[in-house]
N, C-alpha and C positions, 0 to 999 in steps of 0.2 A: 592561381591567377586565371582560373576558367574566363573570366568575363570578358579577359584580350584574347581568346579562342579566336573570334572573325578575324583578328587581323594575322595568323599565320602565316596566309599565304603571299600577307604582302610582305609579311618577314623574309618570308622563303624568296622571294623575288629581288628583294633587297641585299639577303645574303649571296645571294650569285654576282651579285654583281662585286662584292668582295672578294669574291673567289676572280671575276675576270679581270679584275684590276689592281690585285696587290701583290700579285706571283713575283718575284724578282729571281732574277737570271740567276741560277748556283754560280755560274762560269764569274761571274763579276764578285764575287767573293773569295777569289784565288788571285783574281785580278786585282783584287785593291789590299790582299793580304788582310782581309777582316781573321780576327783572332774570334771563332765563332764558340759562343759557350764560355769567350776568356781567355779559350785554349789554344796549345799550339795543337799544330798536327799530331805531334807525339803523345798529345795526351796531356805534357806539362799545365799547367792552369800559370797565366800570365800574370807575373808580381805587380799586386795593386797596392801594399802595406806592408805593413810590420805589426809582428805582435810577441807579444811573451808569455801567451797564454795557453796556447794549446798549438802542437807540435804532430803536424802526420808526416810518418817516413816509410818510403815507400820502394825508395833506390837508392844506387851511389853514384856518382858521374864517377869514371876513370876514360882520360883523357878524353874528354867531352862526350861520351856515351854514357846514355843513360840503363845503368847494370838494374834489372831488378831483383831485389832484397825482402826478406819475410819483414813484415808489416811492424810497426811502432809507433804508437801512439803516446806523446807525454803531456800530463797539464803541469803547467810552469815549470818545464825541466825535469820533473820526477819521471821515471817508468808509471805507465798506468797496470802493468802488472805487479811491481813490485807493490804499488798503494792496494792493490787487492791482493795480492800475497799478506798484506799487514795486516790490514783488519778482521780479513779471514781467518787469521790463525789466533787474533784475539777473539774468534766469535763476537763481532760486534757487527754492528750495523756502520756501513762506509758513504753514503752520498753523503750528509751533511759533514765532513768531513772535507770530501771532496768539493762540494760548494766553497767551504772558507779558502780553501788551496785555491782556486778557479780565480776567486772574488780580492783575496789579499795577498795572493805570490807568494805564500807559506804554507809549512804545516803547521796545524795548531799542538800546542802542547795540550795535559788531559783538564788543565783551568780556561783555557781557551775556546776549548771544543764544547765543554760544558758552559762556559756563557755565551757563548753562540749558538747553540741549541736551546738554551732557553729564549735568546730573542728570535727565533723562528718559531718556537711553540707558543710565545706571547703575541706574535703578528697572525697565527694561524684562528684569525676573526673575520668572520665577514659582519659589515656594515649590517646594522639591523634594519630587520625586513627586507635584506638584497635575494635571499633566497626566494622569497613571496612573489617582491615586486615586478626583479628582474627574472629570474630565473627561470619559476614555472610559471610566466606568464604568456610567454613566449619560447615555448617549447620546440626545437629543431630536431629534425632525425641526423643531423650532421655535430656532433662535439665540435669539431674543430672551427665552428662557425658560432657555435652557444660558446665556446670556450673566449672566442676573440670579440663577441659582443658582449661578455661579461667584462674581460680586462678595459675595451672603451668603453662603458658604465660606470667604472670604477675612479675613471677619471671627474664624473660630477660629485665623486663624494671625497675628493680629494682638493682641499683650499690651497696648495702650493702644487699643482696638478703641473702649471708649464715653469716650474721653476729646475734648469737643468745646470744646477749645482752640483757639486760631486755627492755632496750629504747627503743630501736632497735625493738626487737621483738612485744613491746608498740605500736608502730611506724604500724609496719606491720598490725598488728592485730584491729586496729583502720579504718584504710582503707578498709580490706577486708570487715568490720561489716558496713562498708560505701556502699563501692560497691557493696555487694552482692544483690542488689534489682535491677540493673541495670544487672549486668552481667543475671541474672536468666530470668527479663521480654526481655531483649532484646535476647537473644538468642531464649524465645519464639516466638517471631518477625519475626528472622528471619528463623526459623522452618515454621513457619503456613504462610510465603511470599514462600522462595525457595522448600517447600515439597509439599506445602499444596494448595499454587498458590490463596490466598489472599493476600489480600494488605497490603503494609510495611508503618507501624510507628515505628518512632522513636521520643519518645518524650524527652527532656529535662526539667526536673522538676527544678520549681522554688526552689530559695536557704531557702525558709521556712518551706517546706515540712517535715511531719513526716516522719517514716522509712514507718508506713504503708498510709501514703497519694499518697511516692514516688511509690511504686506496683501501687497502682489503677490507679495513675497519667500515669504511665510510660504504664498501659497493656492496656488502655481504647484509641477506636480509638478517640473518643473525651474529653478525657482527667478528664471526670466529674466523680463526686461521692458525695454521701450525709455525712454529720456527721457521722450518727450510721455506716454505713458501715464501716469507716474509723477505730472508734471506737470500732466495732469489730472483728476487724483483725487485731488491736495494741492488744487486747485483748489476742488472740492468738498467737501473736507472745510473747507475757508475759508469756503465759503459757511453753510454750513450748522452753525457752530463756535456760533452765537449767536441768538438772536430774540426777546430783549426781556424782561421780567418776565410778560408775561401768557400766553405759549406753553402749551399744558395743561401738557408734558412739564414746564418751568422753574415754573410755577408751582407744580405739584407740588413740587419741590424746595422751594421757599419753605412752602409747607403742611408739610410734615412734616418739615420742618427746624426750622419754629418751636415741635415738640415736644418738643425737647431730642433726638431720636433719634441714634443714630451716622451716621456716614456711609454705613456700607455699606448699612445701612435704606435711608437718603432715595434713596443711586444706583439700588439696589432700584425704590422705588417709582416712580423717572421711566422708568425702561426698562421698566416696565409702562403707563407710560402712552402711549409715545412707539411701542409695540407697533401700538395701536391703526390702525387701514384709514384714519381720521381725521386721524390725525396721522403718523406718520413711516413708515407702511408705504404711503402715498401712492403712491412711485414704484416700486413691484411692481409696483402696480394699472395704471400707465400703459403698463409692459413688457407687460402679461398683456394691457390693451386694444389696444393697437396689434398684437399680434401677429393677433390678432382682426379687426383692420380688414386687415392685410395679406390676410389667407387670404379674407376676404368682397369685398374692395375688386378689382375687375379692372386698371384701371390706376388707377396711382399718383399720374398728372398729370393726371387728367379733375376738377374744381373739384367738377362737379353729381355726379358721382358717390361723392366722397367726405363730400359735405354729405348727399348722400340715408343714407347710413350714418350720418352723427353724427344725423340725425333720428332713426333706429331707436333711437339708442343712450339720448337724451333720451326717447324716449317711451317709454321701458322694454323695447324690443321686441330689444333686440340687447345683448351682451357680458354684465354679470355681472345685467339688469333692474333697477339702482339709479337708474336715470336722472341720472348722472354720467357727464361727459366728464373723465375723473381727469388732474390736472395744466392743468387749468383753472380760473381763478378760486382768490378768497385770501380768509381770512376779514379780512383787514386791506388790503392792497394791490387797487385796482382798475385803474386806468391800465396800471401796470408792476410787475414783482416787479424787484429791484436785481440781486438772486439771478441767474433766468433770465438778465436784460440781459448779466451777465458771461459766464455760461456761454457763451449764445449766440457770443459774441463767440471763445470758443474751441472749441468745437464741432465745428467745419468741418475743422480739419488733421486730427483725428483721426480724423473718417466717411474722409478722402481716405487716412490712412494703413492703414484699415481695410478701407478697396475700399465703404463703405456710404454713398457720395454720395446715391443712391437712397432710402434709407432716412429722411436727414437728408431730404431734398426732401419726402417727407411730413410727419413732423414738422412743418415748416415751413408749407406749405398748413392742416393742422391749429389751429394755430398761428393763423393767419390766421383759419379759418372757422369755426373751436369761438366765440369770442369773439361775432362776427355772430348765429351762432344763439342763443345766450345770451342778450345784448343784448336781442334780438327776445321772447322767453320773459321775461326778469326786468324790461327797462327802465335796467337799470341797465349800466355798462361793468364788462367785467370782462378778466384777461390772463392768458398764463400766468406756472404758479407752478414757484419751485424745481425741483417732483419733475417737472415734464415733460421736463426736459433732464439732470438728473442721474439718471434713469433710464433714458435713451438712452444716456449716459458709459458706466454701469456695463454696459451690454449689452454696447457695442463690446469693451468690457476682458476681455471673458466673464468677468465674475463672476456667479456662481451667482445666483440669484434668493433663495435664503435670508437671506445676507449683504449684501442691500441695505439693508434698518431697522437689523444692527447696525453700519453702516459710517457712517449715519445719526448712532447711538450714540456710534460712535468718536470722531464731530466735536463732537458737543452735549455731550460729558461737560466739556469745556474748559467753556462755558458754567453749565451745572451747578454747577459746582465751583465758581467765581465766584459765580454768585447765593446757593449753599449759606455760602460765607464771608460775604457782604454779609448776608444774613439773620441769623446768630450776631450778629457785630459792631452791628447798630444797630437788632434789635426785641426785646423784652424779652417782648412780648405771642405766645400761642399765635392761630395764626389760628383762628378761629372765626364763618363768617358764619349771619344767622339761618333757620331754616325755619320755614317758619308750620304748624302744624296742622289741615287741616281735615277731620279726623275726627270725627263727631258720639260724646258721651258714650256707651256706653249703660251697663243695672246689669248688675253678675255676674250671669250664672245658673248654679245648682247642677247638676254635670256630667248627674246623674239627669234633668235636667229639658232639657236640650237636645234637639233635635230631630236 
């Protein structure tokens, strides 16, 4: 937008004055008991719902204290390790599984799982000429923004678009959990073709394809990839398919879902929130810090060397100045994330079939001495989370760094799309919490007489 260059600086003048007139007093927010974030002081996140869908456990209360406890995660009641303890040992591939568990409060049996996989390989279509039209026509350096201007597009090619029936909505939300591995790699396509001035593939994945065959399938100029690869990045899209009703991203769904809006709206507004460095763009941040400690860190295996860098890094003095070691600590989870513990647990074949033993061995020390320091600083324990090791996964995979938040997306839309149906079905109420006012009256003044 060169051409509103001249008016920067009346932006810039404009913005100050933002700045001097929207500061509100911290003190008046202890004062009116604002629950800021949701939350209370402790950390707890303040009960807005109910759901039976996805389950974070974090603590125990014994006689009103809150004890803290190694991490669990459940969708509809199951262990999320025992569902991947299951499929694991049948060498199978587990989201689309987990999808239907998410979606209809079961496990499927093996006629189940097989006609549900076919209406997901049968919705995995996009509208003809959407890739032309919409896609590379308006090429973004940002996925998460090509990703959510494809989902509202997708609403003109849909003739029951504001019909929010549960079928209906069924209907919708089956397809999106189809196409979103299309919509996200091909947008990358056509980013790194029109921006970046490499060459355009677009591939068409065969009708057998997992959810994570069709990424690999669809982002690879030749289309290959081995088992474990596949295998762990179905992996992580399992972990990360769920987290609970309070997640910003899910809650959002619930917020603007209980406005009556369509589907493509509410997927819209979670992939704007899930965009955010806070929430699902998390493990970019941890690829973009670690490459930072590689290049400043002399050896790998020196303990006091690597703690003297995560010092810099807390004290604002090193990596992006936020004083965040990203992919440490959880705003729910302190002990353990459930997340992490699986990953970890497969991690290791793939640094070895990657030749990145080395690599994993930091992480791991990190791992270790991020928590210590922290500890030390807050008082309180803390471990890591998810993106620390599913952003080491997507490295080894070489996937782009763009298509980490929507691969992120891929998984959570399963999620979504479940909280989005339990929200129709059983609140009748728009959410609407309170804000308190504390701006002083004043009277009009006549424009003439302003200063």
């Amino acid at each position: 937008m060169d051409k509103f260059t001249h008016l920067e600086p009346e932006i810039k003048k404009l913005a100050q004055k933002c700045i001097e007139n929207g500061h509100i007093d911290p003190e008046l927010y202890d004062k009116y008991e604002v629950k800021r974030g949701l939350r209370y002081k402790s950390g707890r996140g303040v009960l807005t719902g109910l759901t039976e869908i996805g389950e974070v456990k974090s603590y125990t209360i014994d006689d009103g204290e809150m004890i803290p406890c190694e991490g669990k995660l459940y969708y509809h009641g199951v262990d999320i390790e025992q569902i991947v303890d299951g499929f694991t040992k049948d060498n199978r591939f587990g989201f689309e599984e987990v999808v239907y568990l998410l979606l209809f409060g079961e496990q499927p049996n093996k006629k189940q799982l097989e006609e549900f996989m076919h209406v997901i390989v049968e919705y995995r279509l996009l509208p003809t000429t959407f890739v032309r039209d919409i896609i590379m026509k308006a090429p973004s350096s940002d996925m998460m923004n090509t990703l959510a201007r494809s989902v509202l597009t997708m609403y003109s090619y849909d003739k029951r678009a504001d019909d929010t029936s549960i079928e209906n909505v069924l209907r919708q939300s089956l397809q999106l959990i189809a196409i979103f591995p299309l919509l996200s790699v091909y947008g990358y396509q056509a980013c790194n073709h029109y921006l970046k001035g490499h060459s355009l593939f677009i591939h068409t994945p065969p009708a057998n394809l997992s959810t994570a065959e069709t990424i690999l399938y669809t982002l690879r100029p030749d289309t290959k990839y081995t088992e474990l690869e596949a295998k762990l990045l179905d992996l992580c899209l399992v972990v990360q398919a769920e987290h609970g009703g309070g997640n910003n991203s899910t809650f959002t769904t619930h917020v603007v879902s209980s406005s009556g809006t369509d589907t493509y709206s509410s997927v819209a507004a979670s992939l704007g929130s899930l965009k955010g460095p806070k929430h699902g763009g998390a493990n970019k941040k941890v690829v973009e810090m670690f490459s930072e400690i590689k290049e400043n860190v002399k050896d790998w295996e020196d303990e006091d060397e690597i703690r003297a860098y995560l010092e810099k890094i807390l004290n604002k003095e090193a990596f992006d100045h936020s004083g965040l070691i990203y992919g440490i600590g959880h705003a729910v989870y302190s002990l353990s994330d459930p997340r992490t513990t699986i990953l970890k647990h497969f991690v290791g074949n793939l640094a070895k079939e990657k030749g990145m033993e080395k690599e994993l061995a930091l992480y791991q020390l990190v791992e270790k001495i991020a928590p210590e320091l922290l500890r030390e600083k807050r008082n309180r324990p803390v471990s890591a989370n998810v993106d620390f090791y599913s952003g080491f996964v997507y490295s080894m995979l070489g996937l782009p760094l763009e298509l980490y938040t929507p691969i992120f997306a891929i998984a959570r839309i399963a999620g979504w799309s479940a909280h989005r149906i339990e929200e129709l079905m059983n609140s009748s109420k728009i959410v609407r919490p309170a804000y308190k006012n504390v701006a002083k009256h004043t009277p009009y003044v006549p424009l003439d007489a302003r200063k």
